[in-house]
N, C-alpha and C positions, 0 to 999 in steps of 0.2 A: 615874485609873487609870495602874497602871508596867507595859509590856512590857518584861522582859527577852529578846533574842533570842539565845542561843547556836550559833553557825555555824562551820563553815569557810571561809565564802564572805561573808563581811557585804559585799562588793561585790558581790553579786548582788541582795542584800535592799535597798539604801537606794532605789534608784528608785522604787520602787511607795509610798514615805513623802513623797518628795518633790514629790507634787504632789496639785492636786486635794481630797478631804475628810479626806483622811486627814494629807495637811498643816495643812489648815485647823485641823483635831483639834490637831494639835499648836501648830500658832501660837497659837492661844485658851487653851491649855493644859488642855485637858482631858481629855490624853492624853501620855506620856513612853514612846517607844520608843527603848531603847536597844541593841546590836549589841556582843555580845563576841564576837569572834575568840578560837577558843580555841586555836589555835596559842600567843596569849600566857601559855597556862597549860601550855607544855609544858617540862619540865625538860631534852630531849633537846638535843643541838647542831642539828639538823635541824629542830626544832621538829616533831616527828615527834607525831603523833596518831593513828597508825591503827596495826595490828599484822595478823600469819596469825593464823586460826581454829586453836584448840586441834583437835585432829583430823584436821587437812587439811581440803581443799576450799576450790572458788573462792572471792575475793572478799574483801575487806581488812573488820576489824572497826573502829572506833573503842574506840579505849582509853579504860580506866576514871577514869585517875587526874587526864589534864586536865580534865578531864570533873564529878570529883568535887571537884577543886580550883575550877573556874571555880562552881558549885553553889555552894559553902561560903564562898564568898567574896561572894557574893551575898546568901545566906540570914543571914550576920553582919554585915549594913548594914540590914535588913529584912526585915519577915515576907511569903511568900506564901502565896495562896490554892492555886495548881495549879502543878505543873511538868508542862509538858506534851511528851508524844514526837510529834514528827510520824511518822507510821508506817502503813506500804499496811495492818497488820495491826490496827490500832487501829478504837476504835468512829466509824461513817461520819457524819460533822459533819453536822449539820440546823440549822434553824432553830432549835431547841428549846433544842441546846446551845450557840448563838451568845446567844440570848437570857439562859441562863444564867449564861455565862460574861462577859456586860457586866458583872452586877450584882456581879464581884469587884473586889479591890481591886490587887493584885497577881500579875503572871504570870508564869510563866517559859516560853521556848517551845524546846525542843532539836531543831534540824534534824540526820535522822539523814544520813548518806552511807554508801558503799560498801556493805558488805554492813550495815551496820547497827550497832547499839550494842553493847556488853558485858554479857549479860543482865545481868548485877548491878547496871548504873544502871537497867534495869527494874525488879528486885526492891524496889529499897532508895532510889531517889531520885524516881524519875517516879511521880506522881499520878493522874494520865491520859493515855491512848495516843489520840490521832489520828488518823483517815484522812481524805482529803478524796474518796477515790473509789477504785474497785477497779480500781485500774492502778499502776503503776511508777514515779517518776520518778525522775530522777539523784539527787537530793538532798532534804531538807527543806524548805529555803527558800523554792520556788514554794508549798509548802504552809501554812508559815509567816504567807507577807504574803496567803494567802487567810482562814486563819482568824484574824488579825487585824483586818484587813479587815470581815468578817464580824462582829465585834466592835466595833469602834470605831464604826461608824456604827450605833449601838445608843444611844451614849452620848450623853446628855441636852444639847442644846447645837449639838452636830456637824452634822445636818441644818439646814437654817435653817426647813423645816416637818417639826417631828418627829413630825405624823401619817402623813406619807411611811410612816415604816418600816412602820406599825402596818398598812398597808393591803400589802405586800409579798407577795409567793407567800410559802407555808409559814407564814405568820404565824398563820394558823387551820384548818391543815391543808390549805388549799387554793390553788389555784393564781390568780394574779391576773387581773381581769377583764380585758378588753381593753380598750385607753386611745385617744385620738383627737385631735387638734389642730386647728388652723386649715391650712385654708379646709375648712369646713362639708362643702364639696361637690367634687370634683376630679375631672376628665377623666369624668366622670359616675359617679363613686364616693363615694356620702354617708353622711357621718357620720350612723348612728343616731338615729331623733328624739328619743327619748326624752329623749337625752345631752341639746338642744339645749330641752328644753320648759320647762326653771328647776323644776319641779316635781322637790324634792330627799329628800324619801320615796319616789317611784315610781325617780327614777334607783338609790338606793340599792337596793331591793328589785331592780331591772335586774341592775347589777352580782352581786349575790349570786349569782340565779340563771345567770348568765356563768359565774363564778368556778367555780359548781357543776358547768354545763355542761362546762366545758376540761375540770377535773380529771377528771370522767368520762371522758370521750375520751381524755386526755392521759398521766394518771397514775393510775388507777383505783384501783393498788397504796394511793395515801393515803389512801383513802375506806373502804378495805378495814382499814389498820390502826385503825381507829375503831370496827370492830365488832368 
């Protein structure tokens, strides 16, 4: 898999690549993320990328044309599957669409700023609009290296026990079961027998009814969208 990341800030975005799984992702190679600055696709003296809203009102837009140039310069080296808007007004990232979105080949991910993009790179370039939660942030980018993130630890390889993911919250609508470690027993706090009996059909049917349990309590909402 190729991430392309389009930013204003690609210094904001390389720390969360450089360390941890999503390094690993890339040292193994089974993952290429890449960071255009698109200030380099501006024709202006100032390297200007943002513009006033046609109309008045607050807040600065991102302009069309670096935008459509860093795009095309991209799309004529390679085919992709999605160009994606990070966007508060986009559909809200799940489990579902991370899942999805492992099994492409090619991505593009546009981190918005300021007041936002030039509708016309929504009309006419973006594939799908992203949110990652119903709130604000300064920029794309936090949101970027989230649903990359979300992605890349999908891919076949990246885990070193890739039934990890498979066992995840949201992975089957539900929320994950509670987990437990070493020492059995602590300041007179024990870990569940059943965990500890080796009998590996009764722990599994354990865990389900857990998993079942939380999301009731937890998140009822997921159990609701199922009917």
């Amino acid at each position: 898999m190729r991430i392309d990341i389009i930013t204003v800030l690609p210094e904001l975005l390389r720390s969360p690549f450089e360390a941890s799984i999503l390094k690993r992702a890339q040292d193994k190679g089974l993952v290429e993320v890449h960071f255009h600055n698109l200030r380099d696709y501006s024709t202006g003296k100032y390297k200007k990328v943002d513009d006033y809203q046609f109309g008045g009102g607050a807040g600065m837009v991102m302009m069309i044309e670096p935008i459509d140039k860093c795009i095309s310069k991209l799309q004529s080296e390679r085919n992709y599957d999605e160009i994606i808007y990070l966007t508060p007004d986009g559909q809200t990232l799940n489990q579902n669409i991370a899942n999805e979105l492992s099994l492409k080949g090619n991505l593009i991910m546009l981190c918005g700023h300021y007041k936002g993009v030039d509708q016309r790179v929504r009309n006419h370039f973006v594939t799908r609009e992203i949110s990652i939660g119903d709130y604000v942030l300064s920029g794309g980018e936090l949101a970027a290296a989230v649903l990359a993130d979300s992605i890349i630890r999908l891919l076949p390889g990246v885990l070193n026990d890739e039934t990890s993911a498979l066992s995840d919250s949201f992975q089957d609508d539900l929320l994950a079961p509670e987990v437990y470690t070493r020492p059995a027993e602590y300041k007179g706090m024990k870990v569940p027998e059943i965990l500890l009996s080796g009998d590996f059909p009764k722990i599994e049917a354990w865990r389900h009814q857990n998993a079942l349990d939380r999301t009731t309590k937890r998140r009822p909402d997921l159990l609701n969208d199922k009917n």
